[in-house]
N, CA and C atoms as an extended XYZ file, in Angstrom:
309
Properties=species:S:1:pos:R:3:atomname:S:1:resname:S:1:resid:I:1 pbc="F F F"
N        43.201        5.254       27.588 N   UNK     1
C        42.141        5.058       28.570 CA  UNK     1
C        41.134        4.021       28.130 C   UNK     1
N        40.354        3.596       29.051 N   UNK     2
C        39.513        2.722       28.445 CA  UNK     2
C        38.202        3.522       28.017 C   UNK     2
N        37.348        2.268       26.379 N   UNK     3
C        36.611        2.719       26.163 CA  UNK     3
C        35.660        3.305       27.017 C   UNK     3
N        34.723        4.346       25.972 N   UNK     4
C        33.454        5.055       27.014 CA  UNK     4
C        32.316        3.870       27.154 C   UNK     4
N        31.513        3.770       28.352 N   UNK     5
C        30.771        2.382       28.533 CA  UNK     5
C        29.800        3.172       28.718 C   UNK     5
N        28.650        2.920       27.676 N   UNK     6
C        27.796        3.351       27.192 CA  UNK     6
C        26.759        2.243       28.525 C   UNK     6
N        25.616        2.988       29.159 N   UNK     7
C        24.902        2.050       29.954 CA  UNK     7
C        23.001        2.521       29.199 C   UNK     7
N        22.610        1.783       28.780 N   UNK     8
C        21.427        1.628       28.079 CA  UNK     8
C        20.044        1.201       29.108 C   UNK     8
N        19.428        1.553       29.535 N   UNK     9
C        18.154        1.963       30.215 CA  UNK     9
C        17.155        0.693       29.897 C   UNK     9
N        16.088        0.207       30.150 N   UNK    10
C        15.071       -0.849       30.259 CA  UNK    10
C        14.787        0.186       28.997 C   UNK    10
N        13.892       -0.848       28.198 N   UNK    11
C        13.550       -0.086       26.796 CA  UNK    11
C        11.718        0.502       27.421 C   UNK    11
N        11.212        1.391       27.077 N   UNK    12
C        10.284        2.159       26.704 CA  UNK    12
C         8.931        1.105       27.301 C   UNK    12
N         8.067        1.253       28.168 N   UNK    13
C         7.170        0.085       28.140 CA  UNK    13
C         6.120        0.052       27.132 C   UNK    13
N         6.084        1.106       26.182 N   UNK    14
C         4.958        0.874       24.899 CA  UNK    14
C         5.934        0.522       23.557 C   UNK    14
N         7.306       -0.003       23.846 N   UNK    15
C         8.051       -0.764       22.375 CA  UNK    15
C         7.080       -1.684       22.146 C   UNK    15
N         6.637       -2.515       22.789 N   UNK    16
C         5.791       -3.909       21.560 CA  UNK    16
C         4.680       -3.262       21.520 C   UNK    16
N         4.145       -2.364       21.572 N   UNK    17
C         2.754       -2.197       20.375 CA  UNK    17
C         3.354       -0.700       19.667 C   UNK    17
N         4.883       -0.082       19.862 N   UNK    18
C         5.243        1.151       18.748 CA  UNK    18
C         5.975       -0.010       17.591 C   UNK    18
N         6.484       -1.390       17.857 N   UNK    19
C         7.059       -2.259       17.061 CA  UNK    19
C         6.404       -3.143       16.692 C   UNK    19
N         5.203       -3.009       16.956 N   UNK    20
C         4.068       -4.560       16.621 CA  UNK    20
C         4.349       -4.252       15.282 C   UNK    20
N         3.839       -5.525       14.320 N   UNK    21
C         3.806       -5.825       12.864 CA  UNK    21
C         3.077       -4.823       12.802 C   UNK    21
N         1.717       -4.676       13.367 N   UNK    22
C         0.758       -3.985       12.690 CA  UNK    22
C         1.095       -2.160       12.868 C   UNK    22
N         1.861       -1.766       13.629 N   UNK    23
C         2.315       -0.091       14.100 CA  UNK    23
C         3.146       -0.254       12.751 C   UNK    23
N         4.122       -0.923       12.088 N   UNK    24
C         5.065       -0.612       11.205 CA  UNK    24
C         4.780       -1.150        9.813 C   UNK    24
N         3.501       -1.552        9.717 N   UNK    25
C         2.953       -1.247        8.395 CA  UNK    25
C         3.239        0.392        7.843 C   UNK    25
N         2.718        0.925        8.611 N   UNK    26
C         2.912        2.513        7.513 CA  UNK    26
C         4.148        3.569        8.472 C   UNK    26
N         4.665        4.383        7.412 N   UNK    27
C         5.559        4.764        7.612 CA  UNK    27
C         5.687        5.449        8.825 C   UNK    27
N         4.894        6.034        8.844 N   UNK    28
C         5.028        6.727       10.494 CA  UNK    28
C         5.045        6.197       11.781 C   UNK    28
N         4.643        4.863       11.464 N   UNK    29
C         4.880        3.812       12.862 CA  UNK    29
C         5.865        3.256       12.482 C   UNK    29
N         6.908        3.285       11.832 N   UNK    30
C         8.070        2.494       11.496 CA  UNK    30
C         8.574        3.385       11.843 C   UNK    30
N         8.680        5.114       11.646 N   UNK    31
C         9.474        5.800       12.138 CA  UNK    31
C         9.631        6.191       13.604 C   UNK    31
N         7.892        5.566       14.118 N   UNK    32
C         8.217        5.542       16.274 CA  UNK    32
C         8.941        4.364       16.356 C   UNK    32
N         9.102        3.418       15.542 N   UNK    33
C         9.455        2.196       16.335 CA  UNK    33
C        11.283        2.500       16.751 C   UNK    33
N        11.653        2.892       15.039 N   UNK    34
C        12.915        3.458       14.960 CA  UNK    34
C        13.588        4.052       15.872 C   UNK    34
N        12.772        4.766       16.062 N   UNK    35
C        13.169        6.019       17.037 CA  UNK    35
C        13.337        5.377       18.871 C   UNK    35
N        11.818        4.990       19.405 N   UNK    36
C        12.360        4.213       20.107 CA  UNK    36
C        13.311        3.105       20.592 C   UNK    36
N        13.680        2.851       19.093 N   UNK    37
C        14.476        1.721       19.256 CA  UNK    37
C        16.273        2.514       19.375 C   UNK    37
N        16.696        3.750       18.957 N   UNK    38
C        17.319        4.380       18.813 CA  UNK    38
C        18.535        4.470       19.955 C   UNK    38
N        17.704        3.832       21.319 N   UNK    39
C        18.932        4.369       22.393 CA  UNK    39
C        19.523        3.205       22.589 C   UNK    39
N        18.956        2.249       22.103 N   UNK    40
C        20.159        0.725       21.712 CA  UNK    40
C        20.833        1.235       20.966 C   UNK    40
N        20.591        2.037       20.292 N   UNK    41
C        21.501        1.603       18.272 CA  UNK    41
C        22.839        1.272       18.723 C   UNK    41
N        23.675        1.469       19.403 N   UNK    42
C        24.685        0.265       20.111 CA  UNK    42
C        24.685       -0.933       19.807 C   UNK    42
N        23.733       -1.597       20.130 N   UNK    43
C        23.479       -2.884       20.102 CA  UNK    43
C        22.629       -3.948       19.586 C   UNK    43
N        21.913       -3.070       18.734 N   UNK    44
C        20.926       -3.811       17.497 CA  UNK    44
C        21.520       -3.538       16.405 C   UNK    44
N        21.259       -4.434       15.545 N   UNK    45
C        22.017       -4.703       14.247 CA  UNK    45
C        21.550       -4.012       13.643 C   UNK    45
N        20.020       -3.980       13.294 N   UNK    46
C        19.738       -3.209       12.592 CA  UNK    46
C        20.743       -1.415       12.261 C   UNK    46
N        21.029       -1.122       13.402 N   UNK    47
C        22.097        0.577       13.394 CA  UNK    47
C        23.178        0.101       13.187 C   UNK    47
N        23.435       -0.944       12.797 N   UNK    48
C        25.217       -1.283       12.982 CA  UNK    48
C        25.964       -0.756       11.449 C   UNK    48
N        26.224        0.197       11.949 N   UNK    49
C        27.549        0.822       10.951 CA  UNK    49
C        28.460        0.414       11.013 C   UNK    49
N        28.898        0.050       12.101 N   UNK    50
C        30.237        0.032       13.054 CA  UNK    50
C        30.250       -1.648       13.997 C   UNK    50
N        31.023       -1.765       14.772 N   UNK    51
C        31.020       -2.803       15.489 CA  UNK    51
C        29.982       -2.554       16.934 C   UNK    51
N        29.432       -4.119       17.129 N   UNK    52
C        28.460       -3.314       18.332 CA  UNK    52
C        29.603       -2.999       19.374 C   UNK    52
N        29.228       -1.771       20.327 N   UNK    53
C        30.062       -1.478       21.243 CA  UNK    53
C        29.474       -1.887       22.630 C   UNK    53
N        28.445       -2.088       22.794 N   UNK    54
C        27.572       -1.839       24.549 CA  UNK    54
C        26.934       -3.424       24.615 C   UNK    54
N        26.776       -4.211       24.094 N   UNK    55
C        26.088       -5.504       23.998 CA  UNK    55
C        26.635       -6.435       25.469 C   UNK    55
N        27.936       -6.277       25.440 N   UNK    56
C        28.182       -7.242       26.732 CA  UNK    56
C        28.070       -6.195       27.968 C   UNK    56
N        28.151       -4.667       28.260 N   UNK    57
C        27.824       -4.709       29.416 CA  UNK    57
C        26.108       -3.901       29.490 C   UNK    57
N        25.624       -4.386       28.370 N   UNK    58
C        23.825       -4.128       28.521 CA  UNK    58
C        23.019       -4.968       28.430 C   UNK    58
N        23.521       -6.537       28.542 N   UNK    59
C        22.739       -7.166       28.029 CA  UNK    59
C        21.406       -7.708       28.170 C   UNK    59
N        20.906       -7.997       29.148 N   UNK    60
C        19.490       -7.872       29.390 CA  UNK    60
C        18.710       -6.573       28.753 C   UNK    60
N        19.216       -5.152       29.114 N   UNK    61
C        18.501       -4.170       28.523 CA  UNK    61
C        18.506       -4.513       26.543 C   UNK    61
N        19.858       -4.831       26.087 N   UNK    62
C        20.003       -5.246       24.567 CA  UNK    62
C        18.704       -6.104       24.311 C   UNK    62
N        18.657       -7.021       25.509 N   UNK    63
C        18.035       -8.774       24.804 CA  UNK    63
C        16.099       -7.709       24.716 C   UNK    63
N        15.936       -7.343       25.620 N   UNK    64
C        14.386       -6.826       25.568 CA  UNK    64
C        14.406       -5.792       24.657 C   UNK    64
N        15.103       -4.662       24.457 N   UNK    65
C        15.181       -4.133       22.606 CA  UNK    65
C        14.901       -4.596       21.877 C   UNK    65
N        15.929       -5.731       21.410 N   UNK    66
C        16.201       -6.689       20.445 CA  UNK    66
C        14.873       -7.693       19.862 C   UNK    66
N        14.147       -7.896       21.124 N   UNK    67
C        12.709       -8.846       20.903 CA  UNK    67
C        11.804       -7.886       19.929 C   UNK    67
N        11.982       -6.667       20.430 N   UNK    68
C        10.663       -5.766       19.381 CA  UNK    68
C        11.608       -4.781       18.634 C   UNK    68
N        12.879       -4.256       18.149 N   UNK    69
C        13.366       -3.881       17.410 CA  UNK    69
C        14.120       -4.666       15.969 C   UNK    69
N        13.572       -5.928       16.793 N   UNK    70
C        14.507       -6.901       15.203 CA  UNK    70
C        13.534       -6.365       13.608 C   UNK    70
N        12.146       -6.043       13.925 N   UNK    71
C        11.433       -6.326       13.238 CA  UNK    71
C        11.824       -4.866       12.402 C   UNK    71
N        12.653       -4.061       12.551 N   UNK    72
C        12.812       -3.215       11.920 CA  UNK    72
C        13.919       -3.695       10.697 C   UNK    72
N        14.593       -4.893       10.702 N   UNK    73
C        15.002       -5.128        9.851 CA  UNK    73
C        14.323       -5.711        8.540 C   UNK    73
N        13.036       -6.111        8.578 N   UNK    74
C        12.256       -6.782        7.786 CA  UNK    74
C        11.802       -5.878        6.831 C   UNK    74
N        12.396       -4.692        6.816 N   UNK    75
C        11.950       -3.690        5.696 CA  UNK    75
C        13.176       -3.733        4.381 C   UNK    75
N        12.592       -4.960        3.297 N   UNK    76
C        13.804       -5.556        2.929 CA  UNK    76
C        13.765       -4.514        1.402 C   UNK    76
N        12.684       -4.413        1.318 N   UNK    77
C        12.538       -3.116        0.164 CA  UNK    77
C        13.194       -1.648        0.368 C   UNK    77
N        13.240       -1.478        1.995 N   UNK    78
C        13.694       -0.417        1.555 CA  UNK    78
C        12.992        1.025        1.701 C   UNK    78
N        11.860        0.754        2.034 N   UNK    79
C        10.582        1.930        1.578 CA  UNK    79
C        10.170        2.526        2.897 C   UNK    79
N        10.447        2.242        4.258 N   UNK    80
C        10.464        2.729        5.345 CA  UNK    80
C         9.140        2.442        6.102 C   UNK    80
N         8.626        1.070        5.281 N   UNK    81
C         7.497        0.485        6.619 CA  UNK    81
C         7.755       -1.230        6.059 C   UNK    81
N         6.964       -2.054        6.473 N   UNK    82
C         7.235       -3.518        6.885 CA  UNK    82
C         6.086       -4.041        6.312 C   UNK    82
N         5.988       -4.128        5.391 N   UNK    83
C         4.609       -4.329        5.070 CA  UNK    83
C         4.328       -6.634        5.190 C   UNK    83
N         2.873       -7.040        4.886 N   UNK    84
C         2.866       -8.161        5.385 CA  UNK    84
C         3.824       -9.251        4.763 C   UNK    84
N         3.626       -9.023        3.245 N   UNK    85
C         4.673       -9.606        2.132 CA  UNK    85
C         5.412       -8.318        1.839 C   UNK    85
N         6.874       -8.277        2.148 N   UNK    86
C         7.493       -7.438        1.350 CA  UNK    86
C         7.674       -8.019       -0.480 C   UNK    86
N         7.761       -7.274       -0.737 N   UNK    87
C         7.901       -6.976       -2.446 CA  UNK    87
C         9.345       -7.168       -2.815 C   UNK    87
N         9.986       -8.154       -3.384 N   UNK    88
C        10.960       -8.357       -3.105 CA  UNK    88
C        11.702       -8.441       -4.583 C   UNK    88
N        12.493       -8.377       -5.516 N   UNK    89
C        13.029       -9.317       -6.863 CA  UNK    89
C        13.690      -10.243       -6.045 C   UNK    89
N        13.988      -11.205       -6.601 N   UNK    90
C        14.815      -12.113       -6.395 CA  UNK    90
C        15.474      -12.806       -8.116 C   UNK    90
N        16.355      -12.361       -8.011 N   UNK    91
C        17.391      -12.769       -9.273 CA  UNK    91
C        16.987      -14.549       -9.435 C   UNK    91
N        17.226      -14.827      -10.865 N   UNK    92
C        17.132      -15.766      -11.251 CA  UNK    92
C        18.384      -16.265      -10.601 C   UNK    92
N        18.605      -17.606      -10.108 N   UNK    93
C        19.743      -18.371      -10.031 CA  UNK    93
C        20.811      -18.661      -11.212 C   UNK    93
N        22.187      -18.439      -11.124 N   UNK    94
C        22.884      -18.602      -12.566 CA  UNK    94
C        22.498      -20.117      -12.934 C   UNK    94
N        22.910      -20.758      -14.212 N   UNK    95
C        22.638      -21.711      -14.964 CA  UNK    95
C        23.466      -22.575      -14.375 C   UNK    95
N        24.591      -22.453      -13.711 N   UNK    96
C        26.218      -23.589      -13.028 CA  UNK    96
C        25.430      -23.961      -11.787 C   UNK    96
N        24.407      -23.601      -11.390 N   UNK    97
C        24.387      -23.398       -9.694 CA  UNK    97
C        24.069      -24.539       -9.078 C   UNK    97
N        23.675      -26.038       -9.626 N   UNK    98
C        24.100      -27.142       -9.723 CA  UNK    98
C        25.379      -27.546       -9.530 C   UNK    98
N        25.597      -27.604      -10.265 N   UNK    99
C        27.446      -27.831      -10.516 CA  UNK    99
C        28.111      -26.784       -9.724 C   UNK    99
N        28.081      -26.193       -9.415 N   UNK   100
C        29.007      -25.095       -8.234 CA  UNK   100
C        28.509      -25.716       -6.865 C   UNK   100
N        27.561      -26.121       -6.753 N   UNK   101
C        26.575      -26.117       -5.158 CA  UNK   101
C        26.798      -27.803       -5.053 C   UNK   101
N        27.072      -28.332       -5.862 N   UNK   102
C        27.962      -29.919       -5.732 CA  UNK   102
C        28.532      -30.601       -4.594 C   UNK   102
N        27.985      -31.450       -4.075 N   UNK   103
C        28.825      -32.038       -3.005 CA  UNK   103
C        28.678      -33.253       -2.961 C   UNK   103
């Protein structure tokens, strides 16, 4: 049979201020944004376990998600809010990376 076609709803009209930068500074506004952002998880990357499944027949509802749920990926630490500079290591570059990166 054919797949189940998941149909995804206009997103929430308070997503851009539960996803503003400033709501997902601290954890508990990262966890409304989440959450609202939740009935995409279909179709934002951020939930992608799996392959997206609903993107081509939601797409307008995807594209207005997508504007205020991207920002949930910017939590590159890890720590469950977005802060202004995330805190990041960044590995030294190996010593070849000249000579490998050559063209």
């Amino acid at each position: 049979g054919d797949p189940q076609i998941t149909h995804i709803d206009k997103p929430p009209i308070d997503l851009k201020t539960t996803c503003s930068p400033i709501n997902v500074q601290s954890k508990v506004g990262y966890a409304q944004c989440k959450d609202k952002c939740s009935p995409a998880a279909c179709c934002l990357s951020f939930f992608y376990d799996h392959q997206p499944t609903c993107l081509e027949t939601n797409e307008v509802a995807c594209g207005e998600y997508d504007t205020f749920c991207e920002i949930l990926n910017f939590d590159h630490n890890g720590d469950g809010m977005v802060q202004y500079q995330e805190h990041v290591e960044v590995p030294l570059p190996p010593s070849n990376l000249r000579e490998v990166c050559e063209w």
